[in-house]
N, CA and C of each residue as an Amber inpcrd file, in Angstrom:
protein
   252
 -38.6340000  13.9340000 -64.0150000 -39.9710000  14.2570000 -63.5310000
 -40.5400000  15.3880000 -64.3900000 -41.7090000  15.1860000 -64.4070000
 -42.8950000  16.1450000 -65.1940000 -43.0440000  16.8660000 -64.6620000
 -42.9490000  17.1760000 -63.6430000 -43.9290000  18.1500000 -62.8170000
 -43.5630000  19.6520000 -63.1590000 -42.5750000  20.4830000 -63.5870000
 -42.4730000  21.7890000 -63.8520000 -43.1140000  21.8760000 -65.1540000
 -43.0780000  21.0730000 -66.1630000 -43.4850000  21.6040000 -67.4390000
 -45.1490000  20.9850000 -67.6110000 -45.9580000  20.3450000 -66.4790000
 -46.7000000  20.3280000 -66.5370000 -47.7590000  21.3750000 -65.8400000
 -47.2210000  21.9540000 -64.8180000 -47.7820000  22.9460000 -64.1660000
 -48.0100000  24.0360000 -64.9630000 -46.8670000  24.3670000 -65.7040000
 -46.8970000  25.8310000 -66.6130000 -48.0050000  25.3640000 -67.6640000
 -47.8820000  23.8650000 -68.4690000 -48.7820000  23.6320000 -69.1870000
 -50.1740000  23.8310000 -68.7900000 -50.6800000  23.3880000 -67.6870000
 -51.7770000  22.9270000 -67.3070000 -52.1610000  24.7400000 -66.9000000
 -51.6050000  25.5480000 -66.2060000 -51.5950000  27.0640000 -65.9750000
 -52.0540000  27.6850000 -67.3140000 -51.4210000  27.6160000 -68.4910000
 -51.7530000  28.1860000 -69.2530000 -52.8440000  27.5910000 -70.0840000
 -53.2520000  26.0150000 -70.0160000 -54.6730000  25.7770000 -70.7110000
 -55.8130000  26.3510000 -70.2570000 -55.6660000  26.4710000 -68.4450000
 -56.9290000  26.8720000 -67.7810000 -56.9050000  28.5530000 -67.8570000
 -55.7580000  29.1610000 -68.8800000 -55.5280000  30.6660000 -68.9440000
 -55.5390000  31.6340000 -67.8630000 -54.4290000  31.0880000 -67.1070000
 -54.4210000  31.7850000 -65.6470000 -52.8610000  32.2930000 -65.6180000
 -52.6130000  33.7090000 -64.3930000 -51.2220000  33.5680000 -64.4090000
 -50.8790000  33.0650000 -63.2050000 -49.6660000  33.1660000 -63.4630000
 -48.9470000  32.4150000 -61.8740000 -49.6890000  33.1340000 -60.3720000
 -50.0130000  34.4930000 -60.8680000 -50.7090000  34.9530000 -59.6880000
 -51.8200000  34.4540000 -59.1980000 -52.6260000  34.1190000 -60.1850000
 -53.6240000  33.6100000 -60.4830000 -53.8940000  32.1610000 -59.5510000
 -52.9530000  31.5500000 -59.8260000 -53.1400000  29.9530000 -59.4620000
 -52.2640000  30.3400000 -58.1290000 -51.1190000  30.5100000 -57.6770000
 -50.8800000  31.1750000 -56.5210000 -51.7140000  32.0940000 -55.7580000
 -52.3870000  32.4320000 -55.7000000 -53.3770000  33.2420000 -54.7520000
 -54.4950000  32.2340000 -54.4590000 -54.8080000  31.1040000 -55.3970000
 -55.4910000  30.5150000 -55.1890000 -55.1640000  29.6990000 -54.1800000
 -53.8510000  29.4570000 -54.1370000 -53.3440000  28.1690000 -53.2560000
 -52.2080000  28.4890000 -52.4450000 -52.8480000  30.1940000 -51.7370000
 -52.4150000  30.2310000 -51.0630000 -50.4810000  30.5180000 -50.5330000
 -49.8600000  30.2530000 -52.1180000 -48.7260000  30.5390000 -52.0870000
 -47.9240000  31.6230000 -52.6160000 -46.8750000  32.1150000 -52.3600000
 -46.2280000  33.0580000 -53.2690000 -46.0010000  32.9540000 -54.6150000
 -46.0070000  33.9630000 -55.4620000 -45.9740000  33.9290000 -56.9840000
 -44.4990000  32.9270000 -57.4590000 -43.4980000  33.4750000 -56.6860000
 -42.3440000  33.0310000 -56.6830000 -41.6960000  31.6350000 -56.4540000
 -42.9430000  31.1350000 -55.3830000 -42.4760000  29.7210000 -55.4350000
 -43.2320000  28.7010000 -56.3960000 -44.2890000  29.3030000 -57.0200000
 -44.8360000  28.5230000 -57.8740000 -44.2360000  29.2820000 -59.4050000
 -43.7570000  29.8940000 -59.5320000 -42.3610000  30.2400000 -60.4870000
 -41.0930000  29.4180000 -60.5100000 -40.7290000  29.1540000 -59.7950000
 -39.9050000  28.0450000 -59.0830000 -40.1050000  26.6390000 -59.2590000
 -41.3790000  26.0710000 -58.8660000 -41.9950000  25.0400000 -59.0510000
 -42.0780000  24.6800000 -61.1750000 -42.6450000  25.9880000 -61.2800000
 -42.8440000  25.6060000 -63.2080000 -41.5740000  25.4580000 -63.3400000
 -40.2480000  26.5260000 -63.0370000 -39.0810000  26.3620000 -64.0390000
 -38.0810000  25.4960000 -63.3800000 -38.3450000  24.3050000 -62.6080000
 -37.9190000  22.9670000 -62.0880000 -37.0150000  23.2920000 -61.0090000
 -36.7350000  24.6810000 -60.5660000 -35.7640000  25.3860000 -59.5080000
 -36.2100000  24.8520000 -57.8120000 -37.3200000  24.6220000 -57.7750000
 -37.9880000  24.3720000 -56.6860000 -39.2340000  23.0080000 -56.5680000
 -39.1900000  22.0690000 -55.6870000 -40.2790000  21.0850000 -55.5400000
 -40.7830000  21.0960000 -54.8720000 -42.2330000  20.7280000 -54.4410000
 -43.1310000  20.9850000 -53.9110000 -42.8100000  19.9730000 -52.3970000
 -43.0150000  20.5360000 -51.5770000 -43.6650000  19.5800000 -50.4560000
 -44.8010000  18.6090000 -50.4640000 -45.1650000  17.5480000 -49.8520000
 -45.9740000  16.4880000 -50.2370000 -47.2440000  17.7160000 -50.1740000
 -47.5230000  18.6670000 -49.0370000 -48.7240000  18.9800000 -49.2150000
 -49.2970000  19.7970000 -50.0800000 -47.7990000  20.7410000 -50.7860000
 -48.5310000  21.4800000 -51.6480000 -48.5110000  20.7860000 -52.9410000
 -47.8720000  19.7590000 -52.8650000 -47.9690000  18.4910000 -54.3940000
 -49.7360000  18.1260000 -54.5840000 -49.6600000  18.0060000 -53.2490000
 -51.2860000  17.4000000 -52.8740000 -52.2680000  18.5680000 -53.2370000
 -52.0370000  19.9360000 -53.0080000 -52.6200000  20.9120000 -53.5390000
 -52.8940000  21.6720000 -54.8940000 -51.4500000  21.0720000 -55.5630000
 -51.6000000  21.7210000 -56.9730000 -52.8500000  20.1550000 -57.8800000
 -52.3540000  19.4460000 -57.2870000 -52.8490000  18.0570000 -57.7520000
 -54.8470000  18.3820000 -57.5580000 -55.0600000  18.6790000 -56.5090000
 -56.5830000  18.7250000 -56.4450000 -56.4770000  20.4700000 -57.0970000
 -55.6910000  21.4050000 -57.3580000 -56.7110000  22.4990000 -57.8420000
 -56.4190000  22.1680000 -59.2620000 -55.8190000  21.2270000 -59.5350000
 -55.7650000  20.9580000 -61.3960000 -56.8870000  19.6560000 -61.6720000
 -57.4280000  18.9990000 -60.4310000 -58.0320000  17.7410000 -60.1590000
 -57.3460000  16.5850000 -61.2490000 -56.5900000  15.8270000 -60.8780000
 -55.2920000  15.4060000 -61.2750000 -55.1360000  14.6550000 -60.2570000
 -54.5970000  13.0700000 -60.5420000 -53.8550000  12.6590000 -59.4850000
 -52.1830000  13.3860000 -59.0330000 -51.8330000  13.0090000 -58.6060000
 -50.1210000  13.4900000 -58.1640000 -49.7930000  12.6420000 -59.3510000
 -49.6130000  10.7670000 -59.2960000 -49.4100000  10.3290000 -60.2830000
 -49.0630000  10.9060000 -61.7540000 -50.1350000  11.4630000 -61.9320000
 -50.6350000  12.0090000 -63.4730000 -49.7270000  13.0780000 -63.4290000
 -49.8590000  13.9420000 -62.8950000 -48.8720000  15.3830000 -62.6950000
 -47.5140000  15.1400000 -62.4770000 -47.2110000  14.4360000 -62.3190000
 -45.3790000  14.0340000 -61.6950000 -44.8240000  13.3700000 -63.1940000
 -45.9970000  12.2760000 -63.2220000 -45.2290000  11.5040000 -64.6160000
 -45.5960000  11.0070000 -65.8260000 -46.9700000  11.8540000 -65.9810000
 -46.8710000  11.5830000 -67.4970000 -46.8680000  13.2570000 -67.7410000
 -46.4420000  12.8590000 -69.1870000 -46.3020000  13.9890000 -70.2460000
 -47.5630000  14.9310000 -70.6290000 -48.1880000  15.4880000 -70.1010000
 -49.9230000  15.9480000 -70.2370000 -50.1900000  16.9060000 -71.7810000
 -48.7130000  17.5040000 -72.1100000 -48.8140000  17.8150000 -72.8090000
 -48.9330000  17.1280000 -74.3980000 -48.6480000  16.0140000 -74.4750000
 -48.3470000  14.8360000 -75.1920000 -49.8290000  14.3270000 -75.5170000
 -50.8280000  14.7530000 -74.4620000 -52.2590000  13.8990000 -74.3860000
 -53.4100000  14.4770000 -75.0930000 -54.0690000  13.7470000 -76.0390000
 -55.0910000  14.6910000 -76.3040000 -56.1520000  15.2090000 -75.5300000
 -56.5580000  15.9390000 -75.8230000 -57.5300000  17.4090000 -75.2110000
 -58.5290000  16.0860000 -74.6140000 -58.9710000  14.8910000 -74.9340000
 -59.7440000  14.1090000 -74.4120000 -59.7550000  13.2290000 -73.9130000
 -58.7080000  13.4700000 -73.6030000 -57.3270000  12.0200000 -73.0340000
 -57.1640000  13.0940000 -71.1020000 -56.6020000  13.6350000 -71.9280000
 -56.6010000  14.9070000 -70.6040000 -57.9390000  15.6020000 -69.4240000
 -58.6650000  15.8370000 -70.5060000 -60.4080000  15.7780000 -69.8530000
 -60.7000000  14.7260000 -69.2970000 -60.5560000  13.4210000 -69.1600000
 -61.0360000  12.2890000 -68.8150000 -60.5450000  12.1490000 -67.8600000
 -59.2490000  12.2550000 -67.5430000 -57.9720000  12.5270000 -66.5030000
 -58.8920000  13.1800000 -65.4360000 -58.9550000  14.7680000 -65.4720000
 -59.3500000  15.5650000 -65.1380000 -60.6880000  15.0680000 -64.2430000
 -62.0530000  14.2020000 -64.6940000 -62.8240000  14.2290000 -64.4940000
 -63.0160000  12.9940000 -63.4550000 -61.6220000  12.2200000 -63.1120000
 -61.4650000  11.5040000 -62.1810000 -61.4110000  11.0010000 -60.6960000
 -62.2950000  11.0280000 -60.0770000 -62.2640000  11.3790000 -58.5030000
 -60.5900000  11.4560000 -58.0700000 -60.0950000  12.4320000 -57.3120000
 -58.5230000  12.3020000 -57.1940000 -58.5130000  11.5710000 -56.4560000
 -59.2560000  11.0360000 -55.4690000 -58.6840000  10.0730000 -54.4930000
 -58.6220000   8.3530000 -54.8960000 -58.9920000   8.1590000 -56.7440000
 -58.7480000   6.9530000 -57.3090000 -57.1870000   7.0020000 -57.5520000
């Protein structure tokens, strides 16, 4: 699964720190530290949460490679109603 090395990815394109995106959503710095360095997985709801504050399906975030995608490949992603 993708999901730790896409979070840190996706964290650092939108140039935020972990505090940053954790305060946003409500969680501790630590478990979304956890979450990037694959130590910890999300519950369905906060899967469901990192997924809409990156606007991202879960899909997209779990299993593809985002880092792999170009910058317009990724934007397009992004600009996708999440509930498709």
């Amino acid at each position: 699964m993708l999901l730790s090395e896409n979070l840190k990815f996706l964290r650092k394109r939108r140039k935020k720190t972990q505090d940053d995106v954790a305060f946003a959503l409500q969680m501790k710095r630590s478990t979304l530290n956890g979450y990037e360095n694959g130590v910890g997985e999300p519950k369905l709801e906060k899967l469901m949460a990192l997924a809409d504050y990156y606007r991202l399906r879960i899909d997209d975030l779990v299993r593809t490679d985002l880092k792999k995608l170009p910058e317009s490949k990724l934007r397009a992603l992004e600009l996708l109603p999440v509930d498709q």
